[in-house]
Backbone as numpy.savetxt, mean C-alpha at the origin, in Angstrom:
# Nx Ny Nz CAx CAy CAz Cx Cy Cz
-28.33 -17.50 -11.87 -28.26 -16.17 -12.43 -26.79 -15.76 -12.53
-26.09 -15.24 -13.50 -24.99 -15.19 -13.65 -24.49 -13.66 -13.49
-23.68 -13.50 -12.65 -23.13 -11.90 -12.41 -21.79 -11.64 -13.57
-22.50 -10.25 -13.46 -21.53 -9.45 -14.57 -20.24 -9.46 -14.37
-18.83 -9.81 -14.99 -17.83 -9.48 -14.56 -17.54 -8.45 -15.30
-16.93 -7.28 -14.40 -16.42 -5.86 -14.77 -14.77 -5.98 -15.58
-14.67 -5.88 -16.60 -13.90 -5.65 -17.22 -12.49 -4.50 -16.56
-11.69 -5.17 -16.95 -10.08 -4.11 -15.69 -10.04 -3.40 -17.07
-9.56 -2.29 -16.26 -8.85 -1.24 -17.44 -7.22 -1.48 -17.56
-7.11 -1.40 -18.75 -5.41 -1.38 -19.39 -4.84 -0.08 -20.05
-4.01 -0.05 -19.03 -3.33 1.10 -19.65 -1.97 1.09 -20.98
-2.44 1.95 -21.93 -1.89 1.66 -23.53 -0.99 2.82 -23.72
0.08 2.52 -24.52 0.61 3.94 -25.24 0.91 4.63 -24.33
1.42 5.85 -24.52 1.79 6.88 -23.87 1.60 7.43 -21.74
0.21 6.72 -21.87 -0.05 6.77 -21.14 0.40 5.78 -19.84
0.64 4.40 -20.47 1.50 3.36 -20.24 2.96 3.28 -19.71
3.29 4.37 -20.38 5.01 4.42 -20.87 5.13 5.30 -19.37
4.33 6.20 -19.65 4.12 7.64 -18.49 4.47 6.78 -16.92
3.66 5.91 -16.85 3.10 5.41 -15.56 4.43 4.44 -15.22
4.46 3.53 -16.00 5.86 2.62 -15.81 7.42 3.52 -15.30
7.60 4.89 -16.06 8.68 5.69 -15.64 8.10 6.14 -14.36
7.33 6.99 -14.13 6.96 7.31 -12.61 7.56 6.10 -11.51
6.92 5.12 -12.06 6.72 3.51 -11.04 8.42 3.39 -10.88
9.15 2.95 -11.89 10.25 3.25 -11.92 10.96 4.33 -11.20
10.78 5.49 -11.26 11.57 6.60 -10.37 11.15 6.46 -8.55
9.86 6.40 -8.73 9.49 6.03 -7.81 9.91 4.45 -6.67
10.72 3.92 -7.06 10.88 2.90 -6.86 12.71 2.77 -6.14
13.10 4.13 -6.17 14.58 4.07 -6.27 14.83 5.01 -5.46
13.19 6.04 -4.84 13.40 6.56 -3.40 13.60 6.15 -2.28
14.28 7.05 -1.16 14.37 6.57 -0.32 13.11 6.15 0.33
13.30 5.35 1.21 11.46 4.54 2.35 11.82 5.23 3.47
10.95 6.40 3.97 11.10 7.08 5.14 11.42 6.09 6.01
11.86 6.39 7.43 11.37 5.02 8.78 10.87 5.86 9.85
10.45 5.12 10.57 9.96 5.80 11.49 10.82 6.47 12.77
10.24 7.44 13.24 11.12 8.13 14.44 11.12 6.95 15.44
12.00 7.10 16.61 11.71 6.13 17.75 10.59 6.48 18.81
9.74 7.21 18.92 8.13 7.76 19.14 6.93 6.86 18.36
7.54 7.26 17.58 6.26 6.92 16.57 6.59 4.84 16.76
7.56 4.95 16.41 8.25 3.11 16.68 7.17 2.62 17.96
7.56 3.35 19.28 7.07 2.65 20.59 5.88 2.82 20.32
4.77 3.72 19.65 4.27 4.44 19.75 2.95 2.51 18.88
3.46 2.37 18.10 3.26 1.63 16.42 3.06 0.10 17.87
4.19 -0.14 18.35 4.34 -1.85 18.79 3.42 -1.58 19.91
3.58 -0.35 20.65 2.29 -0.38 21.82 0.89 -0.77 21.09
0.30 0.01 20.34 -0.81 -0.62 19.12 -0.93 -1.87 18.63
0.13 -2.68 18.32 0.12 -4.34 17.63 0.51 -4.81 19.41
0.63 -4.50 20.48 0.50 -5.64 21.45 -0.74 -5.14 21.90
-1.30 -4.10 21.75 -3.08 -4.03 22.70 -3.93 -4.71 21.75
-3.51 -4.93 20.14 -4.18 -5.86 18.89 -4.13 -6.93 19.13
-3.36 -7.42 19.50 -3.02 -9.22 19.93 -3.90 -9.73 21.20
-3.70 -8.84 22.11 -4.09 -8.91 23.63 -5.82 -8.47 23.21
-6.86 -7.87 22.04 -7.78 -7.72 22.17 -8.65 -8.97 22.17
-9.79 -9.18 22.87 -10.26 -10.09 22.82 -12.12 -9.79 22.83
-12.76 -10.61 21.67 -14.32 -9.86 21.12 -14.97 -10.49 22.21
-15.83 -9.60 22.73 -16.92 -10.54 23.58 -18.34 -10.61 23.03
């Protein structure tokens, strides 16, 4: 039985042009970072992730 593949949408024209400048401006902000709280806060979380273990 063969499943439907859903067709992607493409964005054309104006609407196209719109999105690429955003992407563009967007692209040349600054990347927040994190406070040093939130930092200890982030690696305490990825070492109790590592150390979890499923029983």
């Amino acid at each position: 039985m063969a499943i439907t593949i859903k067709s992607v949408p493409v964005l054309e024209g104006t609407t196209a042009e719109e999105f690429v400048r955003k992407a563009e401006k967007n692209a040349l902000r600054r990347t927040p970072s994190l406070s040093k709280s939130s930092a200890k806060r982030l690696n305490k979380v990825l070492e109790k992730s590592k150390n979890f273990k499923f029983e």
